[in-house]
C-alpha angles and dihedrals in degrees: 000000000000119000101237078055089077099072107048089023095084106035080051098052092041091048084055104033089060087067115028091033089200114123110205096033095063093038090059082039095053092043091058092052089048085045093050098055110100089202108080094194099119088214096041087059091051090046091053084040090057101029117090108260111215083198084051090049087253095311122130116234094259091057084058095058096046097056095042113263094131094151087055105040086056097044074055101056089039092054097049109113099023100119092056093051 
C-alpha cells in the first residue's frame, strides 16, 4: 500500500463500511477511488473526498460512493486536478 494511502484509506473504508458493511468489498472499492486521483498529494484527496462535487450534484465523492455511483465517484476523482494540469 502506498504511503499517501494511509490518510484517505481509512475514512473511506469506515464511510463505506457504515453502509455496505462488507469488508473486502469496500476496501477494493476504497483502493480504486485513491488509485484514480491524479494528484498524489494524501490531504489533497481527503479534501476532494469531503468537498461537494457540482459534477457530483453537490454530493462529495464519498456520497457518491454511499448511494452507489461508483462510475461516477471514480471519473471524479480522476478527473480532480485537472484544471491545474
Amino acid at each position: 500500500m502506498k504511503a499517501g494511502f494511509s490518510v484517505a484509506l481509512p475514512i473511506i473504508r469506515k464511510g463505506l463500511h457504515d453502509l455496505h458493511g462488507r469488508h473486502a468489498h469496500t476496501h477494493h472499492l476504497a483502493i480504486n477511488v485513491l488509485q484514480a486521483f491524479q494528484i498524489r498529494s494524501p490531504w489533497t484527496q481527503l479534501s476532494a473526498l469531503l468537498a461537494p462535487a457540482p459534477a457530483l450534484r453537490g454530493k462529495t465523492i464519498l456520497e457518491a460512493l454511499k448511494s452507489g455511483e461508483t462510475e461516477r465517484a471514480i471519473a471524479m476523482a480522476a478527473s480532480f486536478g485537472e484544471q491545474a494540469a
